[in-house]
C-alpha positions in Angstrom: 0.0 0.0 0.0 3.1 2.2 -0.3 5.4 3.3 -3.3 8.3 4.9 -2.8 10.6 6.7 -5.6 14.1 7.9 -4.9 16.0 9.8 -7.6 13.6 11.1 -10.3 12.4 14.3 -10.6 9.1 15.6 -9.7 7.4 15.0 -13.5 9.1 11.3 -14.0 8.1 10.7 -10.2 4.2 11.0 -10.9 4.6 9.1 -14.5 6.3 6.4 -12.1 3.7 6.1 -9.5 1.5 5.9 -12.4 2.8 2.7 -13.9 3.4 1.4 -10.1 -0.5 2.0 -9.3 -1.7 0.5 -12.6 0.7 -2.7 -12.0 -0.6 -3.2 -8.5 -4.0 -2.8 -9.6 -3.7 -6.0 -11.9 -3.7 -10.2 -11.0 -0.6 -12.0 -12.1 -2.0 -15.6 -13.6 -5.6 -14.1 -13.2 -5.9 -14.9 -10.0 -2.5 -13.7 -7.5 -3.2 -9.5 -6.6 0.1 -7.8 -7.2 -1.4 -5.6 -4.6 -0.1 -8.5 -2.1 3.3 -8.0 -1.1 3.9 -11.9 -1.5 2.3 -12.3 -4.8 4.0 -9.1 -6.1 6.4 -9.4 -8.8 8.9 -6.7 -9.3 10.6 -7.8 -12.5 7.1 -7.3 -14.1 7.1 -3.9 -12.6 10.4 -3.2 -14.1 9.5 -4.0 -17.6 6.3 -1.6 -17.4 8.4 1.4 -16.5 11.1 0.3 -19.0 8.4 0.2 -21.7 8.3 4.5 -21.2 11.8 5.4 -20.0 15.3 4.2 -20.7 17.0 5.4 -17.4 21.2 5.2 -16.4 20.2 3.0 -13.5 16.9 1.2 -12.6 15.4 -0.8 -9.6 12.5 -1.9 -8.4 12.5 -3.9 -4.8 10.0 -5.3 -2.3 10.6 -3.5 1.5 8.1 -5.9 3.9 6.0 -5.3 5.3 4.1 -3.3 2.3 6.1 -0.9 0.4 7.6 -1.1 -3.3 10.9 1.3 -3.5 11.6 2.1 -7.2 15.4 3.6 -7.4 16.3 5.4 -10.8 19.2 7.6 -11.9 18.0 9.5 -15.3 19.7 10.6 -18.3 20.0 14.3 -19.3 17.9 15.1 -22.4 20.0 16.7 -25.3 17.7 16.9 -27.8 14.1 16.2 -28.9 12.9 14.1 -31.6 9.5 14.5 -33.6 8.0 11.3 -35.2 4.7 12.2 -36.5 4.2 14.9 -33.8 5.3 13.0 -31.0 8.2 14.4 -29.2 11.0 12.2 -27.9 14.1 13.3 -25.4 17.2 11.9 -26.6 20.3 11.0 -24.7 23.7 12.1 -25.7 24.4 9.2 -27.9 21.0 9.6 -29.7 18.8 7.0 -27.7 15.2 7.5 -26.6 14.9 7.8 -23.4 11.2 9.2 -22.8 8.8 11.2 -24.4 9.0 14.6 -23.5 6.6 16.2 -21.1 3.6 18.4 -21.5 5.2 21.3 -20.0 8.4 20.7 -22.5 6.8 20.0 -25.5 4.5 23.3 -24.7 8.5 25.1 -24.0 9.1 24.2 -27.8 8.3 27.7 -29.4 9.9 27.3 -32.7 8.1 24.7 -34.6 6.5 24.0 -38.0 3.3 25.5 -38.4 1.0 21.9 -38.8 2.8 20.3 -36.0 2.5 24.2 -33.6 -1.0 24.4 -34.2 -1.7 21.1 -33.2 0.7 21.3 -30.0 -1.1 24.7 -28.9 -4.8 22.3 -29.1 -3.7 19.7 -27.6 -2.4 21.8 -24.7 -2.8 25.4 -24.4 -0.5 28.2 -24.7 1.0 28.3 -21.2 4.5 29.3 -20.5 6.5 27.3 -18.7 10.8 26.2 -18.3 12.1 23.1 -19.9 13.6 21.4 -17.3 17.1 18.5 -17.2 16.6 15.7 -15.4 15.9 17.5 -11.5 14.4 20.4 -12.8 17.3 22.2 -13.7 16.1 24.9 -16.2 17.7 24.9 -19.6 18.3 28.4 -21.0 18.8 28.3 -25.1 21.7 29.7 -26.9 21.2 33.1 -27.6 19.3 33.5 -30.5 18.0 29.8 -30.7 14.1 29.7 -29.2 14.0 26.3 -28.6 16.0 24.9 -25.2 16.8 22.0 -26.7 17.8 21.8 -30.7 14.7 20.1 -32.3 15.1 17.3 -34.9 12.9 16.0 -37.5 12.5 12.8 -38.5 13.0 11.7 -41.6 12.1 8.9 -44.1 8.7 7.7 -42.3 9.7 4.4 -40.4 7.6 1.3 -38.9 6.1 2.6 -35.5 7.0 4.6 -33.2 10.6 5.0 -31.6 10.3 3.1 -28.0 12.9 3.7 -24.9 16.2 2.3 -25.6 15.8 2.8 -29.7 18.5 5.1 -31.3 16.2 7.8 -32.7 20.1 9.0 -35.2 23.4 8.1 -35.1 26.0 9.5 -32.7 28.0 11.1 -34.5 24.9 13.2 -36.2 24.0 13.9 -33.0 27.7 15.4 -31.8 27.1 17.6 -35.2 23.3 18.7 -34.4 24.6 19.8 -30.8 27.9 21.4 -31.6 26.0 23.0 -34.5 23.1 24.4 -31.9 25.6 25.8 -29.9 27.9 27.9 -32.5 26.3 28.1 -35.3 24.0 31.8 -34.0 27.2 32.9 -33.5 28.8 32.0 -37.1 25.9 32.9 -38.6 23.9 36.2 -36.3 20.9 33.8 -36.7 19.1 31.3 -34.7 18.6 27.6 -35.7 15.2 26.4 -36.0 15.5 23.3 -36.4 17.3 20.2 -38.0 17.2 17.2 -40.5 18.8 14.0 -41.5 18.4 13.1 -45.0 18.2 9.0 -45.5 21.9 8.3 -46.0 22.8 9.9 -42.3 26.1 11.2 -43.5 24.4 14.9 -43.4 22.8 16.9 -41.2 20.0 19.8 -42.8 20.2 22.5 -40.3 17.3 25.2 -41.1 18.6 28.6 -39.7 16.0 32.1 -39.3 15.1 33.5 -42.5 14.0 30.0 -43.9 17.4 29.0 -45.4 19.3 25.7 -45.0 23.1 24.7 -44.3 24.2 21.3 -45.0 26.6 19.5 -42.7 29.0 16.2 -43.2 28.7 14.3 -40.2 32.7 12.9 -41.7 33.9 16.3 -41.2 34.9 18.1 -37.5 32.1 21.1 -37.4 35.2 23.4 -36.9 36.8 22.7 -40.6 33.0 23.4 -41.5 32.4 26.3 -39.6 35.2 27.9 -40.6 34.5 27.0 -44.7 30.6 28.8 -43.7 32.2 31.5 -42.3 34.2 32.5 -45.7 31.3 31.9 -47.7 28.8 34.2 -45.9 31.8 36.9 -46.0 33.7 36.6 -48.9 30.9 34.5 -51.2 27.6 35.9 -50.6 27.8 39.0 -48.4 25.2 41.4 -48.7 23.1 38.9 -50.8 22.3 36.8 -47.8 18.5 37.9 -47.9 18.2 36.2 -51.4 18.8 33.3 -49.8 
């Protein structure tokens, strides 16, 4: 009659107590209550909470004489993922790890205009901080609206990306972030948002004023920063509106 949680934050605490209450409310073999401490099985458990979150550490336990304690350690999120209009958080290696929250998806302020109107339906236009792992905010690079640089998917896949699938390679996903980071600074523009074309060797970056720069993910984003650099000064220069 008693969960405890030690290590999540407040949001992934009540989506954990959540799972726990649906779990206990269920029979195992149709007939043994996991309500009953004895008859409770905590691997089951487990598996319900790994089907929505891929966590560093996870552990579910039994304390007699009623209690379940559920320990996790979370991952930071580093970027978010649309499929279809579903956001995912993605670690640093470019593995699902949850879907994002209400109050982040709603902290997403630079989207595209089908997916935006649907997100400001579905829930409301209220402000609110993206938040790491405990609910540490996450301020954007200056000039970026977004806290957390937003990727598209690309070619349509089957289903859904699930806890523990990698959403995009690694090494696109070193780009995308290094990229976030510098790039409003190369450029005097903010990112809006990227893409990986279906050969993952590049990385589409759309930038303010609705025009694209390509990226090799085989190429350190300082040889290519530099090369972007030139071409907005000595290349395009004062033509960069016609872009």
């Amino acid at each position: 009659d008693e969960v405890r949680v030690n290590g999540a934050s407040p949001s992934t605490e009540g989506r954990l107590r959540a799972i726990a209450s649906d779990r206990l409310r269920r029979t195992t073999l149709g007939v043994l209550p996991q309500s009953n401490i004895f008859f409770f099985v905590s691997g089951v458990l487990k598996q319900d909470i790994n089907d929505g979150f891929a966590f560093a550490s996870l552990e579910v336990r039994k304390q007699l004489p009623h209690a379940v304690v559920i320990t996790v350690s979370e991952k930071m999120a580093r970027a978010a993922f649309d499929e279809e209009g579903r956001f995912f958080a993605l670690d640093g290696d470019g593995t699902v790890i949850r879907e994002l929250t209400n109050q982040e998806r709603s902290e997403m302020r630079d989207l595209p205009t089908d997916v935006g109107s649907a997100q400001v339906q579905g829930l409301g236009a209220q402000v609110v901080e993206v938040g790491g792992p405990h609910g540490t905010a996450i301020a954007p690079k200056a000039g970026n609206k977004n806290g957390l640089p937003l990727i598209m998917a690309g070619e349509a896949k089957a289903g859904q990306p699930k806890p523990g699938d990698r959403a995009i390679p690694p090494e696109a996903l070193s780009l995308i972030l290094q990229a976030y980071s510098r790039l409003p600074d190369i450029i005097g523009a903010g990112v809006r948002r990227f893409a990986i074309p279906g050969d993952s060797e590049t990385v589409d970056a759309l930038v303010e004023g609705d025009w694209h720069i390509l990226m090799a993910t085989s190429l350190p984003f300082d040889v290519q920063g530099e090369r972007l650099s030139l071409v907005l000064k000595d290349k395009i220069g004062d033509k960069r509106s016609q872009l």
